[in-house]
C-alpha positions, 0 to 999 in steps of 0.5 A: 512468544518469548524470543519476540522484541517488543520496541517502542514506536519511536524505537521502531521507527529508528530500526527501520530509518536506520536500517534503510539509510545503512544500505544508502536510502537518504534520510528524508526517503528513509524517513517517509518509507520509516513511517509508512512502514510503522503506520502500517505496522501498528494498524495491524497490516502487518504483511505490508509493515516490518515485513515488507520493509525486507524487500525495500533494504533487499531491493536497495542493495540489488538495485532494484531502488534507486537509493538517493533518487530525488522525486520530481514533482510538477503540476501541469494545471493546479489542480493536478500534481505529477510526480516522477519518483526518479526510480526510488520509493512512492512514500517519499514522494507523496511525502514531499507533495501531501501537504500541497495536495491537501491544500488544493483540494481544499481550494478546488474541490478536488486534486490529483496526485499521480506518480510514476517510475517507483518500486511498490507502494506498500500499503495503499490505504496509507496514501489515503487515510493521510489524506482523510485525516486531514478531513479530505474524502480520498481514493488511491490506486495503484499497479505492480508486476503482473500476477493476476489472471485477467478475464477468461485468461490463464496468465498473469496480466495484472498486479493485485491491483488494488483500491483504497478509499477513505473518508473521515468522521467526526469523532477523529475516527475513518472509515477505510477500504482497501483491498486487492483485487485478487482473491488473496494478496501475494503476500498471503501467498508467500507467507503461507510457502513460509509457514509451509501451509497450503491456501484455499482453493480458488486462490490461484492457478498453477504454472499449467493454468490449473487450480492449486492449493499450494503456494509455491506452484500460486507463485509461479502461476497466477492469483485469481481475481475475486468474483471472477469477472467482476474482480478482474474488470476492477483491476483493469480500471485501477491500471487504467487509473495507475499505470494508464494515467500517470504514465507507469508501467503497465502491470505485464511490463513491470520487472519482478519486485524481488529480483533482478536490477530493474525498478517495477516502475510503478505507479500511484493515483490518489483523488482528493476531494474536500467534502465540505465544498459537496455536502454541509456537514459531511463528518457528521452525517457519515458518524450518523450512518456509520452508527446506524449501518453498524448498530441497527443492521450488524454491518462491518465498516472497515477502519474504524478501528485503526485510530484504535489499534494505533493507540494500544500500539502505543501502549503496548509497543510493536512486537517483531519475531525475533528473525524478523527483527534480527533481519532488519538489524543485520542491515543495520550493521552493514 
């Protein structure tokens, strides 16, 4: 459309750090959160990109951030790194603690990154895509408020709760999982209240616990877990691993991520494996199988293309609607 703003990556990066640190986020937060927001972005996760970013700079104003909150981190064995986010962003303090993560993996085979007390992790297959673009194998976790229906229940008792797995071929290319748990994410469901559309049944239930197919009763009710039991056993494992491990809030004690002044105080766990330590010639043998289960036999291999899509991004740039950039500016100016 013509009223969209089309910027340059490096001009994208700049809304969204300065945006962030005009409304007091300290510029290395702010740095990490810019780039985890435009990698996002121009992968084509839009929900999770410049979108999102409007409920970091709301979250900062309100309180529900803590805008200067310098990440702890402590490694009780070496080959475990703990860290407390200090009530601020899950970006900064992977960011502060990725390259050391790397490096243990690679010396032990295998490392853990577990963080606690932060606002929502954005998009989860950043954590590990980063990690496998350094040649690591990876799988991250994490939890959040509850708005998930468990097993046989009614009520929202878990997040969306999803899982992100990433491991790297030999051409620069990954192959990258991540989903929710739920049949839809919750940031379907509020886009589709915005656009004032209805969602497929068999997404959520309403506030009574019965099935809807409008957003707006969804978000006062409960999503449903894809697969039914099967998705909801998954997202009780990915809250034993994120909230359960490292110590977070479970998903039904986690405050409301768009109001009130409390963080969600959540948490993230990432496994890092060094692949070349289990099997010779790792990148090469996944290429091989990656080619044969997408040529041979019409598989689709999630993430092959996000390399890709980060390359037209940066020809053709990244394209906000209007409103959304003028959001992000407003917060600029104030």
């Amino acid at each position: 459309m013509t009223d969209d703003v089309t910027l340059s990556p490096t001009e994208a990066m700049d809304l969204a750090r300065t945006a962030l640190m005009r409304v007091g986020m300290a510029e290395a937060a702010a740095a990490a959160l810019a780039r985890a927001t435009l990698d996002a972005e121009m992968a084509g996760k839009r929900p999770v990109g410049f979108l999102h970013l409007t409920d970091y700079l709301r979250s900062l104003v309100d309180g529900r951030i803590t805008a200067r909150a310098e990440p702890l981190i402590t490694s009780p064995v070496p080959a475990i790194m703990k860290c407390n986010a200090m009530g601020g962003v899950a970006q900064h303090g992977f960011s502060l603690a990725h390259e050391e993560l790397a490096a243990k993996a690679r010396t032990f085979g295998i490392a853990v990154f577990s963080l606690h007390n932060s606002y929502t992790t954005g998009e989860l297959g950043w954590y590990a895509a980063r990690l496998a673009e350094e040649g690591l194998v990876a799988l991250a976790a994490t939890n959040g408020p509850a708005l998930m229906a468990g097993a046989g229940g009614r009520q929202p008792v878990y997040c969306t709760n999803p899982l992100a797995f990433a491991a790297p071929l030999e051409d620069g290319r990954l192959l990258l999982v991540d989903q929710a748990s739920s049949m839809a994410a919750f940031v379907d469901i509020r886009e589709a209240a915005a656009r004032g559309e209805t969602i497929p049944d068999g997404w959520a239930l309403d506030q009574d616990g019965e099935p809807t197919i409008d957003p707006f009763a969804a978000m006062q009710g409960a999503l449903l877990a894809y697969g039914s039991t099967r998705g909801a056993n998954i997202a009780l494992m990915v809250e034993v691993l994120a909230a359960g491990l490292t110590g977070a809030n479970w998903s039904l004690d986690a405050p409301d991520f768009q109001a009130g002044e409390a963080t969600p105080g959540i948490g993230l766990f990432v496994l890092a494996l060094s692949p070349q330590l289990f099997a010779d010639d790792f990148p090469a043998r996944l290429a091989r199988q990656v080619e044969r289960l997408s040529g041979e036999f019409g598989v689709h291999i999630p993430g092959l293309r996000r390399t890709e899509r980060q390359r037209q991004a940066e020809s053709a740039g990244i394209v906000l609607p209007r409103q959304l950039f003028d959001s992000i500016s407003s917060f600029r100016r104030n």
